[in-house]
C-alpha positions as CSV (number, residue, x, y, z in Angstrom):
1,X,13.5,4.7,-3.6
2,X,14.9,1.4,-5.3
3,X,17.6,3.6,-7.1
4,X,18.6,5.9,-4.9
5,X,18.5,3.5,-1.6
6,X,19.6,0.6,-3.4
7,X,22.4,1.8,-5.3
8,X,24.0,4.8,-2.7
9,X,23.4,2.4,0.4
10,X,23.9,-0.5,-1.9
11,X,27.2,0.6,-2.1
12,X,27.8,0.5,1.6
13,X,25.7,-2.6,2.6
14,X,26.2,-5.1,-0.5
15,X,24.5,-8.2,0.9
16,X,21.5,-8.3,3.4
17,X,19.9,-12.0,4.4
18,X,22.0,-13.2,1.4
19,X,21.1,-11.4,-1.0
20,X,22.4,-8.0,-2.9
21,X,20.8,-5.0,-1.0
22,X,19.3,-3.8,-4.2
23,X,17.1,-7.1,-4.7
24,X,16.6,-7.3,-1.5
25,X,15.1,-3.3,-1.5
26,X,13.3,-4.2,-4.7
27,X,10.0,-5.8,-2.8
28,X,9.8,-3.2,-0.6
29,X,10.3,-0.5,-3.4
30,X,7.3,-2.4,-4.7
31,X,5.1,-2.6,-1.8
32,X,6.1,1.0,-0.3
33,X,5.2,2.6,-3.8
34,X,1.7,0.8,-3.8
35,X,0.7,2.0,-0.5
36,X,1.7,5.5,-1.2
37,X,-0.1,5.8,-4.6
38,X,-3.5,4.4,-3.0
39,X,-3.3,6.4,0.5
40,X,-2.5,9.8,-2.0
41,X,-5.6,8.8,-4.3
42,X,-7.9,8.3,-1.6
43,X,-7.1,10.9,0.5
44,X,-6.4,13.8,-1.6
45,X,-7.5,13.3,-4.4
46,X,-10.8,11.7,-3.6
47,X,-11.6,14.3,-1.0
48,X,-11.3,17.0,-3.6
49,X,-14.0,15.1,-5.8
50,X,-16.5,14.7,-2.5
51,X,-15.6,18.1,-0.7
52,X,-14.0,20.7,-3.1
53,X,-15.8,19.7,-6.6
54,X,-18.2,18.2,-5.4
55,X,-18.4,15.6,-8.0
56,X,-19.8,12.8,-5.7
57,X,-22.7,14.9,-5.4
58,X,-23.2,15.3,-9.2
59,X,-22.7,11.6,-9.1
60,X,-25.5,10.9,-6.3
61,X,-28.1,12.7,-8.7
62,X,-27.4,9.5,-11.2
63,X,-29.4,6.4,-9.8
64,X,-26.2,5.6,-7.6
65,X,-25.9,4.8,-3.9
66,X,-22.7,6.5,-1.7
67,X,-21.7,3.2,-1.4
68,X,-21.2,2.9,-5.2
69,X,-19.7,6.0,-5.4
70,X,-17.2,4.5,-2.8
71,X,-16.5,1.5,-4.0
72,X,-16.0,3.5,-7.6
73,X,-13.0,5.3,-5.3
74,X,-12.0,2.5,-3.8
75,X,-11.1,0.4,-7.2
76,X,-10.3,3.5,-8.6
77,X,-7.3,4.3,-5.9
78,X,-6.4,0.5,-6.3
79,X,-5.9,0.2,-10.0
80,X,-3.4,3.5,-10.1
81,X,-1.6,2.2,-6.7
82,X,-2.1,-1.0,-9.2
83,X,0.3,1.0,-11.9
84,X,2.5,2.6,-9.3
85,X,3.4,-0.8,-8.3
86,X,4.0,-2.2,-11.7
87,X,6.5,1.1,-12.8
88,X,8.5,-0.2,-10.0
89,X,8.4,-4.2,-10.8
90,X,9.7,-2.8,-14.7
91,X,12.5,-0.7,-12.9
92,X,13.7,-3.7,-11.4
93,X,13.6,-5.6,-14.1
94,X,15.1,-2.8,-16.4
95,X,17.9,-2.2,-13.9
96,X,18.4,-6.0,-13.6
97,X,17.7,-6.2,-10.2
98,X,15.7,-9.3,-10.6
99,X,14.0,-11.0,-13.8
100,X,12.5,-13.8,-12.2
101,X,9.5,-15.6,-13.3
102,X,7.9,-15.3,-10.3
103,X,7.5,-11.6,-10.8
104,X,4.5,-12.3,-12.4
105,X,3.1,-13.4,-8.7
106,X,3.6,-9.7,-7.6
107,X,0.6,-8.7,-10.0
108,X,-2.0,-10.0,-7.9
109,X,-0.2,-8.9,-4.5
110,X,-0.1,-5.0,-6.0
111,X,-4.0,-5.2,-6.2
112,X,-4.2,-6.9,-2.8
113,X,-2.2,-4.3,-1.4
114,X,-3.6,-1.3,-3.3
115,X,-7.5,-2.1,-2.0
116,X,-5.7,-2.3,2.0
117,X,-4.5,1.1,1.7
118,X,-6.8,2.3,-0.1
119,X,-9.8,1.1,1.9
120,X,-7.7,2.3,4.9
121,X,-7.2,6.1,3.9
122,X,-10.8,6.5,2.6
123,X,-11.7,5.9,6.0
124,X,-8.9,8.8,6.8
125,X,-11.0,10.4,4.1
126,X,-14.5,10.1,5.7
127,X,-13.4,12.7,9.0
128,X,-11.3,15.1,7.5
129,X,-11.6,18.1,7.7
130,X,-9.0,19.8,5.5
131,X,-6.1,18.8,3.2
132,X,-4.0,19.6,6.4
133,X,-5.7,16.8,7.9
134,X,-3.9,14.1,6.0
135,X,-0.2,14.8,7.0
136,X,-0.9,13.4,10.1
137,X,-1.6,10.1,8.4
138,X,1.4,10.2,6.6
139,X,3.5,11.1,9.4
140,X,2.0,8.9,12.0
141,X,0.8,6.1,10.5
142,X,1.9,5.5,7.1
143,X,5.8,6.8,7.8
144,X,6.7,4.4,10.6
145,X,4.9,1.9,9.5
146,X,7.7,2.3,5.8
147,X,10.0,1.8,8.7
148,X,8.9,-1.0,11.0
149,X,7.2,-3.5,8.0
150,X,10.4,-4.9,6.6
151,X,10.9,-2.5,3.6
152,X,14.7,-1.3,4.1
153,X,15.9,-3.9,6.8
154,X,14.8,-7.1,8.2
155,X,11.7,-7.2,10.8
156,X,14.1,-9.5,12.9
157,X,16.4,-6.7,13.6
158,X,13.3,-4.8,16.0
159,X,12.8,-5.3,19.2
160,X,10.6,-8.6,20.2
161,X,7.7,-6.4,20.6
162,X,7.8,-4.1,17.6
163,X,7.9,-7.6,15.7
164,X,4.5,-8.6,17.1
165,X,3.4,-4.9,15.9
166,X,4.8,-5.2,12.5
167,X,3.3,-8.9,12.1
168,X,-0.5,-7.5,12.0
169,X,0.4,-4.8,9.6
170,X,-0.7,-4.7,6.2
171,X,2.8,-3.5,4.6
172,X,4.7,-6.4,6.2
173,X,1.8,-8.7,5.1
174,X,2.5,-7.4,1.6
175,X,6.2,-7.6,1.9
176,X,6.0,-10.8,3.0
177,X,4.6,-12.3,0.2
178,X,6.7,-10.3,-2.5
179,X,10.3,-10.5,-1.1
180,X,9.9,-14.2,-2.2
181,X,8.4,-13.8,-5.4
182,X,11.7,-10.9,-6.6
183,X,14.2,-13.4,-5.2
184,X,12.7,-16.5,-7.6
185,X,10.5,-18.7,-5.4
186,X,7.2,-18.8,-3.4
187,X,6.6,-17.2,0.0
188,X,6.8,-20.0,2.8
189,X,3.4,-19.1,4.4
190,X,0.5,-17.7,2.1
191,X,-2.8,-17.9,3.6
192,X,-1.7,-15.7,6.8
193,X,-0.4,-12.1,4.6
194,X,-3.1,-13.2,2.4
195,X,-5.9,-13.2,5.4
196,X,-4.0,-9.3,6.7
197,X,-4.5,-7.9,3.2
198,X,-8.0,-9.3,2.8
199,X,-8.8,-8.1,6.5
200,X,-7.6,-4.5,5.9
201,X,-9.3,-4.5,2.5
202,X,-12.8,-4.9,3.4
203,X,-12.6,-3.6,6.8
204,X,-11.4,-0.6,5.6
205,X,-13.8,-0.2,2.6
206,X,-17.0,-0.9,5.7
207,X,-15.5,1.2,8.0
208,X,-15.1,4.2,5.1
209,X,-18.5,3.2,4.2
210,X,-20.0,3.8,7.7
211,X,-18.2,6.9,8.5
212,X,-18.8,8.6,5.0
213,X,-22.4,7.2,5.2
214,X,-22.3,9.6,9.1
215,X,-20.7,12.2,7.4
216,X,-23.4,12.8,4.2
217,X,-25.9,12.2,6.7
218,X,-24.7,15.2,8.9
């Protein structure tokens, strides 16, 4: 995404809010690529270990709650979204996109971000029925949402009330606080994005513990 959108539109577009396209791509590169790694862990791949190999069940037999077990998923899906993010962050800084200081702030974002998504599609997770289940996330959810949160053009350019949408959404919270960091200085607001990501987080993990607590129980 950062190469191909930020180089071939790059060449088009050179400057958005200031800045070279590219850097300004770079965040959302960043963000984007964590959301995708933990939604794809937690959906597919965790669904195969409870439903297809039934490894969750061969983990159950250990003196483990499904609550462990989830939690186990959901730090699991996390820490590679965790990785995903971080190939991007070196990109950037191999390309020369940006080499600020501040990246190192993005660290702690990447998690932040990696636990939303990934509490969020393990609650997907929980009620599927079938890998055919999960496109519909993607398309409906996590595909306009790459769209509306910031991640190729400013928020400010939507309509007034797609704004308020994209304000309570956990990509734009993300973005929020890592456009700043790439470009070499702290985000202007903290606590709010901060507060988004935390909300998502662990009221994704409780709700994909309650529904996959209803599910086992069925």
């Amino acid at each position: 995404t950062l190469v191909a959108f930020g180089y071939g539109l790059g060449a088009l577009l050179r400057e958005i809010e200031g800045v070279p396209y590219i850097t300004y791509l770079a965040a959302g590169s960043v963000c984007m690529s964590t959301m995708m790694a933990a939604s794809f862990e937690s959906l597919y791949s965790a669904f195969s270990r409870m439903h297809v190999q039934r490894t969750w069940d061969s983990q159950l037999n250990a003196p483990l709650l499904l609550d462990d077990v989830l939690a186990g998923e959901w730090i699991w899906s996390a820490m590679k979204a965790f990785l995903s993010g971080v190939s991007i962050i070196v990109v950037a800084v191999a390309l020369g996109v940006s080499r600020e200081p501040t990246l190192v702030g993005l660290l702690p974002v990447v998690i932040l971000t990696g636990l939303a998504f990934a509490g969020l599609a393990l609650c997907v997770n929980a009620v599927a029925s079938g890998y055919d289940f999960f496109s519909y996330y993607f398309t409906l959810v996590l595909t306009p949402m790459s769209f509306i949160s910031g991640v190729f053009f400013p928020v400010s350019q939507l309509p007034g009330w797609l704004q308020s949408v994209s304000a309570w959404l956990p990509l734009t919270a993300a973005i929020e606080l890592a456009r700043p960091l790439v470009l070499g200085h702290a985000p202007d607001a903290v606590l709010r994005p901060v507060l988004v990501l935390l909300a998502y987080a662990l009221g994704g993990f409780w709700l994909a513990a309650v529904l996959t607590r209803r599910r086992f129980a069925g």
